[in-house]
C-alpha positions in Angstrom: 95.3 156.6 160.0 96.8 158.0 163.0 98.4 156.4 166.4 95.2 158.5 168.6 92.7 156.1 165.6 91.7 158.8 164.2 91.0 158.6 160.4 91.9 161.5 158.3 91.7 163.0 154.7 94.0 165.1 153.4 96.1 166.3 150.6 99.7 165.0 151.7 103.1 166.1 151.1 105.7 163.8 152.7 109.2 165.8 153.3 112.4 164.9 151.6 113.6 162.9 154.7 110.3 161.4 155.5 110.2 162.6 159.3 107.1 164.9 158.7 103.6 165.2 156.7 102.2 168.5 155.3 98.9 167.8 155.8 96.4 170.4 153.9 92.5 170.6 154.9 92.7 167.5 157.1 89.4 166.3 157.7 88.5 163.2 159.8 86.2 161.0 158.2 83.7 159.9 160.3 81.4 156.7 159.4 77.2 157.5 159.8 75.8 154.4 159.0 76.6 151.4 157.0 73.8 148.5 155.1 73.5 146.2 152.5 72.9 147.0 149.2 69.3 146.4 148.0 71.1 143.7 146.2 72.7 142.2 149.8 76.1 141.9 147.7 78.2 144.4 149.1 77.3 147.6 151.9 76.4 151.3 151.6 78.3 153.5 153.5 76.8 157.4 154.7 79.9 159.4 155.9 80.9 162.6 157.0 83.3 165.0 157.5 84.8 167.4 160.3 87.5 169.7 160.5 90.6 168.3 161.9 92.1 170.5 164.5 89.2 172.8 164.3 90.0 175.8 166.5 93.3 176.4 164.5 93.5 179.8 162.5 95.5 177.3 160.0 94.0 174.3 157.5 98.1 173.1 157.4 100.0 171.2 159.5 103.0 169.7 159.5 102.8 166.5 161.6 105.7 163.8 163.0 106.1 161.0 161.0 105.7 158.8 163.9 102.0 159.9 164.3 101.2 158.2 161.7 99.9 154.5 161.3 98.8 153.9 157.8 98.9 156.0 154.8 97.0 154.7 151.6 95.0 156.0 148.8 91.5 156.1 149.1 88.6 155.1 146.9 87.5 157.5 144.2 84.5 158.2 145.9 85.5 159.1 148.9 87.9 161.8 147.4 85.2 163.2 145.3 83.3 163.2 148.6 86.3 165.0 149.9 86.7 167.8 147.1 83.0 168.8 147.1 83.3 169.1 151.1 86.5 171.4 150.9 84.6 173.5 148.3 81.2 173.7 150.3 83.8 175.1 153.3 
């Protein structure tokens, strides 16, 4: 999560001092719809995917550690999401 609110998923490589993020592919998630399951105990989420920073040449980018709010793992299905979206292109 960033400080502009913008969710994003990438691959992450934090430097030795912590100051700045490698960030490669970055893609902002964006949430489509959400509903309860058929049955009504939890939700079904449609997302999807853009490139972050789309008019660079580059897919890395090293980023101030300041810019960024929250970083956490995310749930398996979102990554596998992820990695079928970065090989599609």
């Amino acid at each position: 999560l960033l400080k502009n609110k913008e969710t994003i998923i990438s691959e992450v490589i934090e430097s030795i001092d912590g100051s700045t993020y490698q960030l490669v592919d970055p893609r902002v998630v964006l949430l489509q719809a959400s509903k309860p399951t058929e049955d009504g105990n939890s939700t079904s989420t449609t997302i999807s995917y853009t490139d972050w920073l789309p008019l660079s040449e580059s897919r890395n980018f090293t980023i101030d550690g300041d810019y960024v709010v929250l970083i956490t793992d995310p749930i398996e299905s979102l990554v596998q999401s992820y990695t079928q979206a970065r090989q599609n292109g």
